[in-house]
KEFI-804695 format. One record per residue (C-alpha): residue in one letter; y, x, z. Coordinates in steps of 0.5 Angstrom, whole numbers, plus 500, padded with zeros to 3 digits. Example, Ala and Ser with C-alpha at 12.3 -4.5 7.8 and 13.67 -1.06 7.14 Angstrom:
BEGIN
<rest = a, north = 491, east = 525, up = 516>
<rest = s, north = 498, east = 527, up = 514>
! end
This chain:
BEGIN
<rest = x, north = 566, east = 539, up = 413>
<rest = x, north = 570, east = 535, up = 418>
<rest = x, north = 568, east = 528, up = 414>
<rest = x, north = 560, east = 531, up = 416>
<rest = x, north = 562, east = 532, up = 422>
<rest = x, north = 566, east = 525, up = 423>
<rest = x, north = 560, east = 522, up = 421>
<rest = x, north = 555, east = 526, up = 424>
<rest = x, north = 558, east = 524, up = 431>
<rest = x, north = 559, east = 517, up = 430>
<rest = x, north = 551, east = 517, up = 428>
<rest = x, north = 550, east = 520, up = 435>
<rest = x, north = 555, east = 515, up = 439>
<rest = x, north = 551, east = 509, up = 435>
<rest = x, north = 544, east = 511, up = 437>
<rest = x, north = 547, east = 513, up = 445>
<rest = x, north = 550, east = 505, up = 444>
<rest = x, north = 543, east = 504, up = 441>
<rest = x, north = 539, east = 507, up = 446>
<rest = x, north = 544, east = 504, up = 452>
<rest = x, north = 544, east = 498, up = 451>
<rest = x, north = 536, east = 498, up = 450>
<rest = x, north = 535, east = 500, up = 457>
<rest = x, north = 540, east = 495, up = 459>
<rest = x, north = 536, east = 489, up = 456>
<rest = x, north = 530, east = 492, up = 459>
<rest = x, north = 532, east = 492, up = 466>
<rest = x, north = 536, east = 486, up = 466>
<rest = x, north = 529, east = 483, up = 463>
<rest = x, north = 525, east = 485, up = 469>
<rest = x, north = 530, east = 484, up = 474>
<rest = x, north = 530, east = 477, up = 471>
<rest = x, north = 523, east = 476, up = 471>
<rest = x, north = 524, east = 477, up = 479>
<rest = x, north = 529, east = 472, up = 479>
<rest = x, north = 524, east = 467, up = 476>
<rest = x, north = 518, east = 469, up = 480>
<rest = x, north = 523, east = 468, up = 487>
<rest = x, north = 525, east = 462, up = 484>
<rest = x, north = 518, east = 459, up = 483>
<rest = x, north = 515, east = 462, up = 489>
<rest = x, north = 521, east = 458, up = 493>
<rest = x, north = 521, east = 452, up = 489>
<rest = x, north = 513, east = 451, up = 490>
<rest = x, north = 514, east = 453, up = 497>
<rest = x, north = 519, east = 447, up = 498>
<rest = x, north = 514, east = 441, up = 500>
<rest = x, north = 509, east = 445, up = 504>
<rest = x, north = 514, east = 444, up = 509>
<rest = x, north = 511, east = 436, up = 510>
<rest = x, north = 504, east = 438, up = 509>
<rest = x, north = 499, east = 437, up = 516>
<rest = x, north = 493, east = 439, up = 519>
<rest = x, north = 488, east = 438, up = 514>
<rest = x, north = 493, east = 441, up = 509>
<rest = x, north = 494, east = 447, up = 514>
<rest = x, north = 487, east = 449, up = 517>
<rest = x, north = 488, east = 445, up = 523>
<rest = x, north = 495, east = 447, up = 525>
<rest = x, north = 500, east = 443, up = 525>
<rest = x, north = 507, east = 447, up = 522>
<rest = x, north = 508, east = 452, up = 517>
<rest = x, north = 510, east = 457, up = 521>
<rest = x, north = 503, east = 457, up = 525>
<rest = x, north = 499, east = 456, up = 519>
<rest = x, north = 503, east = 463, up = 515>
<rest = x, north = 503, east = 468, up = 522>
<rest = x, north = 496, east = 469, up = 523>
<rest = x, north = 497, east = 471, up = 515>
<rest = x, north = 503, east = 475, up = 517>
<rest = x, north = 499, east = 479, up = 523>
<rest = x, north = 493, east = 480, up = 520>
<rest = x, north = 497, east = 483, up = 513>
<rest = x, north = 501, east = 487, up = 517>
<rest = x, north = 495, east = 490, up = 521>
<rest = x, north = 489, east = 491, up = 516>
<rest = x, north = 495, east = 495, up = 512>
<rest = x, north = 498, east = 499, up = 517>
<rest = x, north = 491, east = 502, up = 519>
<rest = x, north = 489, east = 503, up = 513>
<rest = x, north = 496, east = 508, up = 512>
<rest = x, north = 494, east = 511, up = 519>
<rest = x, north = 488, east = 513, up = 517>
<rest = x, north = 491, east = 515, up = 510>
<rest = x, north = 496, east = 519, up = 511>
<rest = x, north = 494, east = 525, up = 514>
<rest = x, north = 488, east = 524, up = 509>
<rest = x, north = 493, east = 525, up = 503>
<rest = x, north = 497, east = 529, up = 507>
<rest = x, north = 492, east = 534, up = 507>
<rest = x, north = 488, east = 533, up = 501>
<rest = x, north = 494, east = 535, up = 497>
<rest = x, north = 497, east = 541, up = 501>
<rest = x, north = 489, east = 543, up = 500>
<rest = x, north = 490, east = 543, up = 492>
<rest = x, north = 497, east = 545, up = 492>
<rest = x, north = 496, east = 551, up = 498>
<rest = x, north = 491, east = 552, up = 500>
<rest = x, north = 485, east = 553, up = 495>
<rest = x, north = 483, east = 557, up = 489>
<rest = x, north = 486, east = 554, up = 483>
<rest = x, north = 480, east = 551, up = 479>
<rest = x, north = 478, east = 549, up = 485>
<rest = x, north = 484, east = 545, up = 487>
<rest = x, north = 485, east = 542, up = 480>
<rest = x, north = 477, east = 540, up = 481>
<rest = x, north = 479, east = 536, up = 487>
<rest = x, north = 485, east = 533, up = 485>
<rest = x, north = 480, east = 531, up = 479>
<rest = x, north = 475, east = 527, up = 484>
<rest = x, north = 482, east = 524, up = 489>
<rest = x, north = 484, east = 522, up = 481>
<rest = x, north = 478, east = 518, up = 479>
<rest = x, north = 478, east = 513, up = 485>
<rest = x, north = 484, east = 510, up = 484>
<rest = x, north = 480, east = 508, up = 477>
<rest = x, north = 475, east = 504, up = 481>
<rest = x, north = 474, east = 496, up = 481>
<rest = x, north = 477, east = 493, up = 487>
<rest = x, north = 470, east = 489, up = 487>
<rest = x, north = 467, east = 495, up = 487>
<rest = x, north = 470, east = 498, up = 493>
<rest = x, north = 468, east = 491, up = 497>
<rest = x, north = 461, east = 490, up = 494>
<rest = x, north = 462, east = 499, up = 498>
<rest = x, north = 464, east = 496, up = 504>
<rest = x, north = 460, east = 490, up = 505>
<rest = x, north = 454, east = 494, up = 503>
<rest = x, north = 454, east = 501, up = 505>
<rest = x, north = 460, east = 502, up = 509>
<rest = x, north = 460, east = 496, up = 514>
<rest = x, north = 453, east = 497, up = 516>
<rest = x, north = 453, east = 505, up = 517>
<rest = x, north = 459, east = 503, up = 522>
<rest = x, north = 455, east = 498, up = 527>
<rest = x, north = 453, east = 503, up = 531>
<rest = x, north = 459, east = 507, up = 532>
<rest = x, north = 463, east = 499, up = 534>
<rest = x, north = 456, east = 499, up = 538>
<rest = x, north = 458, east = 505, up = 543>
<rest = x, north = 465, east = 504, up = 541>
<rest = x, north = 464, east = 496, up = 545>
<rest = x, north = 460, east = 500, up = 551>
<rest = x, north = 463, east = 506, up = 553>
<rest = x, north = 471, east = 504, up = 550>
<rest = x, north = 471, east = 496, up = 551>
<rest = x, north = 477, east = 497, up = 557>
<rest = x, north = 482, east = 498, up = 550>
<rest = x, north = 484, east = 491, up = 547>
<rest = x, north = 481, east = 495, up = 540>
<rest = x, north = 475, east = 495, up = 543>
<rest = x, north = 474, east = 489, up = 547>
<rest = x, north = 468, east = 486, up = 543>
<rest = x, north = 463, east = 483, up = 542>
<rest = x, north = 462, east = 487, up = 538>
<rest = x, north = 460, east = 485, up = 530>
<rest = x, north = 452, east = 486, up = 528>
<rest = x, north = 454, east = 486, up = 520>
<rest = x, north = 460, east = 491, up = 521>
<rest = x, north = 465, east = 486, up = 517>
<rest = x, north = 470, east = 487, up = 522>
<rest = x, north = 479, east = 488, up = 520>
<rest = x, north = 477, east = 496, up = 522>
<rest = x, north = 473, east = 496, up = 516>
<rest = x, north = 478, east = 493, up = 511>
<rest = x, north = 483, east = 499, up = 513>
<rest = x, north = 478, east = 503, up = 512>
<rest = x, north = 476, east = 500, up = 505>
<rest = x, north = 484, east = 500, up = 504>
<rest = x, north = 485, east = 507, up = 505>
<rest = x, north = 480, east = 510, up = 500>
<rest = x, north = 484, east = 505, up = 495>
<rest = x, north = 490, east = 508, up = 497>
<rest = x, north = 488, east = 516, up = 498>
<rest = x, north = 489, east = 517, up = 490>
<rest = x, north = 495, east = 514, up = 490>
<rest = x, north = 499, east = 517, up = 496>
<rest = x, north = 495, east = 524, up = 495>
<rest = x, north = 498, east = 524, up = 487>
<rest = x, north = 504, east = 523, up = 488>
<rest = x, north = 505, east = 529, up = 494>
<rest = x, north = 501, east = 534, up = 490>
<rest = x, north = 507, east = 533, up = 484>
<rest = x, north = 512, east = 533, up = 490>
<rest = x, north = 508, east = 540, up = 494>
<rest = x, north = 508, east = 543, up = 488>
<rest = x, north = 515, east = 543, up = 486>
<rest = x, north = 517, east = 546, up = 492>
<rest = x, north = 521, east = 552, up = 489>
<rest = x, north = 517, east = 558, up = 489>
<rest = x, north = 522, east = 562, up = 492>
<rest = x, north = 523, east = 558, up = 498>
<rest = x, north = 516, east = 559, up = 499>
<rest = x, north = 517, east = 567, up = 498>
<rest = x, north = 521, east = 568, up = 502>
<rest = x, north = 519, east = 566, up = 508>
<rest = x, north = 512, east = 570, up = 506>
<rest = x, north = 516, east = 575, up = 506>
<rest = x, north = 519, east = 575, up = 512>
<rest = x, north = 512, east = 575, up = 515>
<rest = x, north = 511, east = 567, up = 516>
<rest = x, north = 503, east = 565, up = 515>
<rest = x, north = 501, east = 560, up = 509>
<rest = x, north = 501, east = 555, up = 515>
<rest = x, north = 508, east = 557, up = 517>
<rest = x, north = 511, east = 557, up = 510>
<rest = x, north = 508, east = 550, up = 509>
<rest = x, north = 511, east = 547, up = 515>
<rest = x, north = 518, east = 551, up = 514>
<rest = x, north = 519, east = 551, up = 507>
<rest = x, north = 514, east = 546, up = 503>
<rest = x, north = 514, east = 540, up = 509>
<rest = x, north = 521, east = 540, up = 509>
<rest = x, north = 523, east = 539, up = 502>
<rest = x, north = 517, east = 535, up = 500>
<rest = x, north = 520, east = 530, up = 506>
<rest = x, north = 524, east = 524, up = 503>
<rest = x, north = 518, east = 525, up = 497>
<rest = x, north = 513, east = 523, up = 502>
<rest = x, north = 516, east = 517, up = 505>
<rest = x, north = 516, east = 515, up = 499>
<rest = x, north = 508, east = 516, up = 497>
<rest = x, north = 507, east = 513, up = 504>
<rest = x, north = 510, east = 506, up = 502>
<rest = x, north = 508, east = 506, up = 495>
<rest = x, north = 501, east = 506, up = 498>
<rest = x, north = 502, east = 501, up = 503>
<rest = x, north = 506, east = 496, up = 499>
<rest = x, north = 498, east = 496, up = 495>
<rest = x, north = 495, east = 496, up = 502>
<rest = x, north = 499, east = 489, up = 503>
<rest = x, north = 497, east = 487, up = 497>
<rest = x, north = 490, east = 488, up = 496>
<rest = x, north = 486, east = 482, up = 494>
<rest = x, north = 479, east = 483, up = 493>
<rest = x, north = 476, east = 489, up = 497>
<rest = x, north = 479, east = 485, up = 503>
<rest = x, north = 477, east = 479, up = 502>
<rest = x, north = 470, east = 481, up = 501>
<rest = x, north = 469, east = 485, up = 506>
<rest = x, north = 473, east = 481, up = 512>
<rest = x, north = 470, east = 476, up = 516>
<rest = x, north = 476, east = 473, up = 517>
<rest = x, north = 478, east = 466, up = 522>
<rest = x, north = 485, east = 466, up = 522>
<rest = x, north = 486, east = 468, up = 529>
<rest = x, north = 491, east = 472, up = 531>
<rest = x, north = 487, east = 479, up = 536>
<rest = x, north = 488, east = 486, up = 535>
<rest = x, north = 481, east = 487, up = 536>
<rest = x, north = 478, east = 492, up = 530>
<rest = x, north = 470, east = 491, up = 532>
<rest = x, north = 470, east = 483, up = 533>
<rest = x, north = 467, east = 478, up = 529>
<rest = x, north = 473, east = 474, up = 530>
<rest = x, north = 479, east = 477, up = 525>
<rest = x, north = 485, east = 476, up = 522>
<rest = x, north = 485, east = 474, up = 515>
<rest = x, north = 491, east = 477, up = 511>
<rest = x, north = 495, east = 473, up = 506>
<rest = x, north = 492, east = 476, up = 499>
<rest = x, north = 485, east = 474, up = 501>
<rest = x, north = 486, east = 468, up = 504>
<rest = x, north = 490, east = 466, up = 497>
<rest = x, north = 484, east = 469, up = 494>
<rest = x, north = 478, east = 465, up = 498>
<rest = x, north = 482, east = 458, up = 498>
<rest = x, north = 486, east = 457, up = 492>
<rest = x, north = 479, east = 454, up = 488>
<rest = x, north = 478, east = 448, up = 492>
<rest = x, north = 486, east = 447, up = 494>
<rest = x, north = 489, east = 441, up = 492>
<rest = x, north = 497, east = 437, up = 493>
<rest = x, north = 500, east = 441, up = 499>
<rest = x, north = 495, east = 446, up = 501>
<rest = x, north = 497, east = 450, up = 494>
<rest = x, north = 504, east = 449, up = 496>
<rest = x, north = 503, east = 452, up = 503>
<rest = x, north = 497, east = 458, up = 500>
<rest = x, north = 505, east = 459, up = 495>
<rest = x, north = 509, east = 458, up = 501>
<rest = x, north = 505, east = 464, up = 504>
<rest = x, north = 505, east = 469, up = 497>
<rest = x, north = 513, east = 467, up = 498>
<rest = x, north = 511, east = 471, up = 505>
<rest = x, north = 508, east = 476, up = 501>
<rest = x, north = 512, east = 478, up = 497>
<rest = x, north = 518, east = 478, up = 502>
<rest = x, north = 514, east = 483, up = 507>
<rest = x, north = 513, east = 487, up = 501>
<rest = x, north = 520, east = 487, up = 498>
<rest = x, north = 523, east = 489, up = 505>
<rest = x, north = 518, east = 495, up = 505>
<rest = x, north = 521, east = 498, up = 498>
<rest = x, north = 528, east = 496, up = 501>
<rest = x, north = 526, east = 501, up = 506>
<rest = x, north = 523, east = 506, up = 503>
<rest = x, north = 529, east = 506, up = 498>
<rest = x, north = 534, east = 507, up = 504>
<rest = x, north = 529, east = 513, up = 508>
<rest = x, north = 530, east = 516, up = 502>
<rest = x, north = 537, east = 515, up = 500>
<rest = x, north = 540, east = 517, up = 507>
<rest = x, north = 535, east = 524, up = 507>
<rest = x, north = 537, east = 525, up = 500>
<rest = x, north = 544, east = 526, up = 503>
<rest = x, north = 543, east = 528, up = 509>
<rest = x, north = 545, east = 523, up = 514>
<rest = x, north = 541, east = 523, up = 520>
! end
């Protein structure tokens, strides 16, 4: 009896050992992978520092060439998750709170399906229906709010404009940030949610007491996974935004920034010698600002988990 014994716990500790190392060598081999597309991006990077004018689309240094980038990357993105975020918010309290279950399951359904739409057809959307169907609305926007740097003008007559790339890059970002906050809403424990009905709160005053609360840390997350792909949306972007590299926060201008991903994307096909290595150079840039939104989403989380203030 104790021999089967023995052996059935050896078994066991081979296949915990087994098991172990496997997910090791996994995670080894994707942090090694990350070190090689560090490693290649930097390298590449390198001789961008010795490229000109002709090289830089008119600037004369790297570091005029990547701002605009850098500007407009950060800008398209963080309106998109303004517009976003509430949306997603909301879409998911309705589904997990606020309406009947089949009704709930059929929405979360619909939000689902769009992140399963081509990038191409979200810009071929917003070129088509969306950027035209907002001209009037930049229009009145030009004449009656013009005193606001948003909305300074001239206004644009296509609807091309960085306003409608955020719009665009919300949509795409809705299913994602929506998902993750429904699971996270509905594993508020029922009990939480009980109580604080039953000492007479109303279904909004319990989710702002109960549900809000406990789903905190879990929603910072969402909202940076959402805006990592808002950062690093290539197509859409780049279809919808008639971007000339300046630097200007005016949402309904025909002048706009470009971003970095779209930019690589209309420029690398006709780049040679050291215009690659700059369009490298600004994916490197990319790669950092993303890495640094992970990094602080994880640090928001980790210090709400433990309680530090």
């Amino acid at each position: 009896m104790s021999s089967q014994v023995w052996a059935g716990s050896s078994r066991q500790r081979l296949g915990d050992r087994l098991f172990a190392g496997t997910t090791r060598a996994a995670g080894l081999a994707i942090l090694l992978a990350l070190v090689g597309v560090v490693v290649f991006l930097a390298l590449e990077s390198l001789p961008a520092s010795r490229a000109g004018s002709v090289d830089l689309r008119g600037h004369t240094h790297l570091i005029g060439y990547l701002w605009p980038l850098v500007f407009g990357t950060v800008l398209a993105a963080a309106l998109a998750m303004l517009i976003a975020t509430p949306l997603s918010i909301g879409l998911a309290l309705a589904v997990s709170h606020f309406t009947p279950r089949p009704l709930g399951r059929a929405i979360g359904y619909v939000v689902d399906l769009l992140a399963a739409v081509p990038s191409v057809v979200y810009g071929l959307w917003g070129i088509g229906v969306l950027g035209p169907s907002l001209v009037p609305l930049y229009a009145w926007l030009g004449e009656h709010a013009s005193w606001l740097p948003f909305f300074s003008g001239p206004t644009s007559p296509t609807g091309r404009t960085i306003l409608t790339a955020a719009i665009v890059l919300a949509i795409m970002v809705l299913p994602i940030v929506t998902g993750i906050a429904r699971e996270i809403f509905a594993q508020t424990p029922t009990l939480q949610e009980e109580a604080a009905l039953a000492l007479g709160a109303t279904r909004w005053e319990m989710v702002r007491l109960a549900v809000l609360p406990y789903a905190r840390s879990g929603l910072v997350s969402a909202v940076m996974l959402g805006m990592g792909r808002a950062l690093g949306e290539t197509m859409a972007v780049a279809m919808v935004l008639s971007a000339t590299g300046v630097v200007t926060f005016d949402l309904t201008s025909s002048t706009n920034p470009s971003t970095i991903a779209g930019n690589i994307a209309l420029s690398f096909p006709e780049s040679t010698g050291l215009a690659v290595n700059a369009l490298i150079a600004s994916g490197l840039v990319l790669f950092a600002i993303t890495l640094a939104v992970n990094v602080a989403a994880r640090a928001i989380v980790g210090r709400r988990t433990t309680g530090v203030s």
